[in-house]
C-alpha positions, 0 to 999 in steps of 0.5 A: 052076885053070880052074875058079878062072879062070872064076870070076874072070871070071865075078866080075870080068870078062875082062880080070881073069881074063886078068891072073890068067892072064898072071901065072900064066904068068909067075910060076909059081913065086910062092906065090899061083899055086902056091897058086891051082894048088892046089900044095904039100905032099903032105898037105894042099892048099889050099881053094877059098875060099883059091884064090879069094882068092889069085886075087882078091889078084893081082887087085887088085896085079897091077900089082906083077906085071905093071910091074915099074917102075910108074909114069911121070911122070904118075901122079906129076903125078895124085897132085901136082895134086888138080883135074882140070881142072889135070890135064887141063892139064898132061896136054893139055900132055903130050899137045901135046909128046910129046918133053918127056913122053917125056924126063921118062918116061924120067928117071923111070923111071931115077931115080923108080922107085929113089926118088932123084929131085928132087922139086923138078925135077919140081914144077918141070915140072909148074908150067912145064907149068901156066903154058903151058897156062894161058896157052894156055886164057885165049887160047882159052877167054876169061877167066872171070868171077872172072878178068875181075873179078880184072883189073878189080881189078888195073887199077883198082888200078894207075890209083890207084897211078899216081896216087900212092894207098897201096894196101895188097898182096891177101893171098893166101887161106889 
């Protein structure tokens, strides 16, 4: 077993092989570790490639042996917002108020990990979240070109309807 565990580490890495490690002592008793031990059947026992692969597979999924209840409610967030920089918002947001993250962790826990959750209360949260930080990255970083733009636009817009000019609505990109 030590041989395979040194030639994780050598492969992936210390901190790989102390996963292996760690999920071996914990889980002494799942196929893959018996497997990786060599384990089973009198008659026949398992090849080095086979051990190599077992290890290589608790590798790859040993968040499945290590968190049992994956997941907080940001790796939802990082899998709902596609832009980093509105991900580095909200998780700035997060960040700036530790008792809301702590509340929406803990309730995703209870309610995310068993799937029973309201997706539409957490989209909910993330939106609020978005706004707040929105309106505290304007303030502190200035508007953008497009957004000075966008603003002249809208000012300009509503001069002519205060005037009385029909003025057809933006149609939102598609």
């Amino acid at each position: 077993m030590y041989g395979i565990l040194n030639l994780i580490r050598k492969l992936y890495g210390r901190p790989a092989m102390r996963r292996v490690l760690e999920i071996i002592k914990k889980y002494p008793e799942a196929r893959p570790v018996k497997t990786i031990k060599s384990e089973g059947l009198p008659y026949y026992g398992s090849t080095k490639g086979s051990r190599i692969q077992a290890a290589e597979g608790l590798i790859e999924g040993s968040s499945r042996y290590l968190d049992p209840y994956p997941g907080t409610f940001m790796n939802y967030v990082r899998h709902k917002i596609p832009k980093k920089e509105t991900f580095s918002d909200v998780a700035n947001y997060y960040r700036l108020n530790p008792d809301k993250r702590k509340i929406m962790d803990e309730w995703y826990q209870e309610t995310g990990a068993k799937g029973w959750w309201s997706a539409g209360f957490m989209d909910d949260m993330i939106q609020d979240a978005i706004k707040t930080m929105a309106g505290k990255n304007l303030k502190t970083r200035g508007p953008t070109d497009h957004e000075k733009y966008l603003l002249a636009l809208l000012r300009q817009k509503r001069k002519k309807s205060q005037e009385g000019a029909k003025i057809l609505p933006f149609r939102r990109p598609e």
